[in-house]
N, C-alpha and C positions, 0 to 999 in steps of 0.2 A: 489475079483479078483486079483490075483500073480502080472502080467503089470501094472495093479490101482496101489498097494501098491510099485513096484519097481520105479514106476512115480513119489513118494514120494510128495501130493500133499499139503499136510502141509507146504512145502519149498515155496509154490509159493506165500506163505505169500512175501515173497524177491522182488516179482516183483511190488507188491503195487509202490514201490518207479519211478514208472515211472507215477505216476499221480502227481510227486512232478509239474513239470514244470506249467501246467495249476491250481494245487493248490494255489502257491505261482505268478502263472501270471495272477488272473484274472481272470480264465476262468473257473473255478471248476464247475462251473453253465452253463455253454454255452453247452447248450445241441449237439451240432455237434462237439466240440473238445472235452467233455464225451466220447459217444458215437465210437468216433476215438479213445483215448486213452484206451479204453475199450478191444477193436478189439487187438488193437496192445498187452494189457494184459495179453490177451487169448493166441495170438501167442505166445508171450515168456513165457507164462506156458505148452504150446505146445513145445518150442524147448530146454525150460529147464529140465522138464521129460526126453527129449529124450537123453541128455546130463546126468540125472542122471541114465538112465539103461548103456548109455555106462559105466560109470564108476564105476557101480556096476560090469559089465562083467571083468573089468579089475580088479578090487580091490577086486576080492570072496577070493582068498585066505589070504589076508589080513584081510579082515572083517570076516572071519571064527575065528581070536585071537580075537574079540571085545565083549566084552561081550554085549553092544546090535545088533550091526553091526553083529552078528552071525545067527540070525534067520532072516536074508534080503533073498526074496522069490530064490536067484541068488546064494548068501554064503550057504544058508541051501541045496540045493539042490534040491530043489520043481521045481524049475523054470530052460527051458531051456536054455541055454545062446546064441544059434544060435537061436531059437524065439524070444529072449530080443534083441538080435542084429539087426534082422532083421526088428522088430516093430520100432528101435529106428531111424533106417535107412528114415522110411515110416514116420514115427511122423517129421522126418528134411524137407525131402521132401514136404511134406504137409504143414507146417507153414512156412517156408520160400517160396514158393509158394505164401502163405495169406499174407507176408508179402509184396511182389514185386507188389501188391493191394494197401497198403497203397502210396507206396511210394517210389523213387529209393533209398533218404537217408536215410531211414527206414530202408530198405533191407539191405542198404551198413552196420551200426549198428549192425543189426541183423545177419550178416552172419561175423562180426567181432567177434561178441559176441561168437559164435558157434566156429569159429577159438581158440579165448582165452581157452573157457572153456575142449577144445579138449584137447590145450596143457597143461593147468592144469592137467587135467585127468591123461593122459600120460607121462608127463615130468615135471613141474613147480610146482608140487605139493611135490614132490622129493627135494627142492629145500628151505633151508632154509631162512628164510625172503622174499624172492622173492616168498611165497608161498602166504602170506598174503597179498601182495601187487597186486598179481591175483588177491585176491578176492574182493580188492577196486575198480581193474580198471571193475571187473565185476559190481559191485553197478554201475558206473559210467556209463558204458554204458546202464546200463537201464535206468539212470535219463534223458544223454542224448536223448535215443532214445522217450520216451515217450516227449520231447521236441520237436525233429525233427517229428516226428507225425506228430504234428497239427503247426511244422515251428513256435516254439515259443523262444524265449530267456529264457536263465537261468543264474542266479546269478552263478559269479565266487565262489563267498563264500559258496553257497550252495553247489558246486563239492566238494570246501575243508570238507566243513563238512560231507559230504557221505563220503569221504575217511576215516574222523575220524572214524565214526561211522563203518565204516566196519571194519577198523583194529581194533577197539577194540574188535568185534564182532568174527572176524578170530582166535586174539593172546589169546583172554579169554576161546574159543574151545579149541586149545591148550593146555592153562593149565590146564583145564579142564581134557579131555583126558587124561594129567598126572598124574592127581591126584586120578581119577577113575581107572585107571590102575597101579597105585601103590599100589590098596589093591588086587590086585591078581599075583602077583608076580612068584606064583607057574606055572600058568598055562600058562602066557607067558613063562616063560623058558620052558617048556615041548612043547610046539610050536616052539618058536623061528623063530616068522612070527613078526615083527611089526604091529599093525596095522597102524602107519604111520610113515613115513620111518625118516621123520623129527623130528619126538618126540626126538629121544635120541639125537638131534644136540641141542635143547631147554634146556639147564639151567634154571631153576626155578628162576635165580632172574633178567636174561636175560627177559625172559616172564613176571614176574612184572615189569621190565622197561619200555618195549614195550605196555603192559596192560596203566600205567600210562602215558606215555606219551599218547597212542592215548586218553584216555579220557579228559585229558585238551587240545589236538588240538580239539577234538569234541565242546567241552564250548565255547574255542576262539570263533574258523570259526563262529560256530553261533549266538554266540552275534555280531559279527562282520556281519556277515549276516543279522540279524533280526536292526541290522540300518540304510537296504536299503529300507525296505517294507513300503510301503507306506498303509495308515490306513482309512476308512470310520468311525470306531468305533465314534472318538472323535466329529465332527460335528454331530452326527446323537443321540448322549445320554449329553455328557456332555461338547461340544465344545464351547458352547455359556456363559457357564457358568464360565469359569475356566479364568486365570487373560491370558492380552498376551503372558506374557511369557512361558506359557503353550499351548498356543494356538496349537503348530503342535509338540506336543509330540512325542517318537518313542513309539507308542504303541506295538510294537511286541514284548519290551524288556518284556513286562510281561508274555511272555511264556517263557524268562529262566531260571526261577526256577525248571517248571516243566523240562527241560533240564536236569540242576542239578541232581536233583532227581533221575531221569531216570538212569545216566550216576553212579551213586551212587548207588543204587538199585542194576543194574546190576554187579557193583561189588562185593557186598553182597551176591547173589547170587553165585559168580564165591568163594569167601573166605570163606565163612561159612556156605554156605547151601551145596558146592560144587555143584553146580550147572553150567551152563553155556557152557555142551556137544556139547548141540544142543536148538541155541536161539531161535527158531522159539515155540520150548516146553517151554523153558522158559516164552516165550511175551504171550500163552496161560494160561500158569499153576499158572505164580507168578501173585496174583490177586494186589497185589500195583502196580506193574511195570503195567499190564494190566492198570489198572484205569487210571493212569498219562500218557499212552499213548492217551487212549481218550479224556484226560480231554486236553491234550495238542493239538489234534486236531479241537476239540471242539472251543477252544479260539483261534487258528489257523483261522478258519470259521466267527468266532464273529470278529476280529479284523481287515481282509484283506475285508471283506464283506458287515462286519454290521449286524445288526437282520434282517430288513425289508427284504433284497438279498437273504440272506442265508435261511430264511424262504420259501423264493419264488420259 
C-alpha cells in the first residue's frame, strides 16, 4: 500500500526511546505504565507517519535527485500528493485526539513535537547545524513524553545522552548523504535540485568534527549517567560474597563497553562501509551493531531488575 510505505514504518524504530523513562525507572515490568507507554508509542508512530508524508509532499522535488529518495510512492509519482495531504491531516487529528486520553502533559509534548517536526520540515531543515539540533530536541521529546506518560522522573544525564546519540545520528546522515552523492556527480548537475539544501553548507571535516565530537558527549553523558542507576543485580547473585568495599558497586558501568562498541561500530559503518544514510537500516542490517544493541539491553534488564524480576 503507497500511504503504508510513505508512513515509512521502519522509522518508528525512533520512538522506542520513549520507553527509556520506565526502563531506567523501575517500571519496565509494571504492567499499567507498559501498557500506558505502549498507547502513547502507538500515538507517536501515528503522528510521526503523518509528519513523514507531510514532508515527503514538500521534499518530492528534492527527493526526485536522491538516488534512493527517488522511488518514494510521492517523488515517483504513483502517489497523490493532495491524498498524502489529506490522510496526513486525518492521521494528526486522530493521534492527538488519543493523545488528549492519555494526558493534558502528554498532549502539550505531543502537539510540541508536531509543531518542531512541522518546522523542520519547512524551514529548520534548511538551516545549517540548527538542522541536527532539530533532530535532538526531537529524540528529547520523545524520552520526555514517554516519561510524562506515566508522570515519572528522568535522569538529567539521560537527556544529555539522547542528544549525543542523535547528533551523532543526524551529523553521520549527513556525511553519509555526501558521500553517497559524491559518486553520482553527473546526475546531480543535470538536475541541479539538492537533495538537501544543507549539504553543500557541510565541509567534510566540519562533519568529522561534529561526528566526533557527538560520539564522546554520547560516552561521557552516559557513563556519567549509568553512575546514578541504582542495581538489584549485586545482592541477589553476588553481594554476599564480595569484600565491603564492593559491597554497593555501580553495576551499570558494565554496559559501557557495550556503549563503546556501539558508538564505534557506527562509525565503521558511516567511514568504510559508507554506510549510515539512514540508521534505522543500519540498527537492522549491521548484524554486530544489531547484537550489542540487544546484548546491551539485555544487561540493561539484568542489572536494574535482577534475574528473579525480569524473568517475572
Amino acid at each position: 500500500m503507497l500511504i503504508l510505505r510513505t508512513a515509512r514504518p521502519r522509522q518508528w524504530l525512533k520512538n522506542l526511546s520513549l520507553y527509556a523513562a520506565i526502563l531506567f525507572g523501575g517500571k519496565f515490568f509494571d504492567r499499567q505504565s507498559f501498557f500506558t507507554v505502549s498507547i502513547a508509542f502507538v500515538i507517536f508512530c501515528g503522528i510521526s507517519s503523518a509528519i513523514y508524508i507531510i514532508n515527503d509532499v514538500v521534499d518530492a522535488s528534492h527527493d526526485r535527485a536522491h538516488p534512493f529518495k527517488k522511488i518514494r510512492p510521492i517523488a515517483s509519482g504513483k502517489l497523490n500528493r493532495i491524498e498524502a495531504t489529506l490522510t496526513a491531516i486525518l492521521l494528526l487529528a486522530v493521534f492527538l485526539a488519543g493523545a488528549s486520553k492519555i494526558g493534558v502533559y502528554f498532549l502539550g509534548i505531543a502537539s510540541l513535537y508536531v509543531v518542531l517536526q512541522l518546522s523542520y520540515s519547512l524551514i529548520l531543515r534548511n538551516i545549517i547545524i540548527v538542522d541536527a539540533l532539530t533532530v535532538a530536541a526531537g529524540f528529547i521529546l520523545r524520552v520526555i513524553a514517554g516519561s510524562v506518560a506515566v508522570l515519572t522522573s528522568i535522569s538529567s544525564w539521560l537527556i544529555l545522552a539522547t542528544i549525543g546519540i542523535s547528533m551523532l545520528l543526524a551529523f553521520g546522515k549527513r556525511r553519509s548523504e555526501k558521500t553517497l552523492l559524491a559518486g553520482q556527480p553527473a546526475r546531480e548537475q543535470a538536475i541541479k535540485v539538492p537533495t538537501r539544501l544543507t549539504l553543500s553548507h557541510y565541509p567534510d571535516n566540519l562533519l568529522d568534527s561534529m561526528i566526533s565530537m557527538s560520539a564522546s558527549f554520547v560516552i561521557i553523558t552516559y557513563a556519567l549517567f549509568s553512575f546514578q542507576i541504582s542495581s538489584k543485580l549485586a545482592p541477589k547473585f553476588i553481594g554476599n560474597i564480595l569484600p565491603p568495599t564492593l559491597a554497593q558497586p555501580k553495576w551499570m558501568m558494565l554496559s559501557i563497553p557495550f556503549v563503546i562498541y556501539g558508538v564505534a561500530r557506527y562509525l565503521y559503518v558511516i567511514y568504510e562501509k559508507k554506510g549510515g544514510e539512514s540508521p534505522e537500516r543500519v540498527l537492522l542490517s549491521d548484524k554486530p551493531l544489531l547484537i550489542t544493541v540487544i546484548g546491551w539491553f539485555l544487561l540493561i534488564l539484568l542489572i536494574i531488575y535482577g534475574a528473579s524480576e525480569a524473568a517475572s
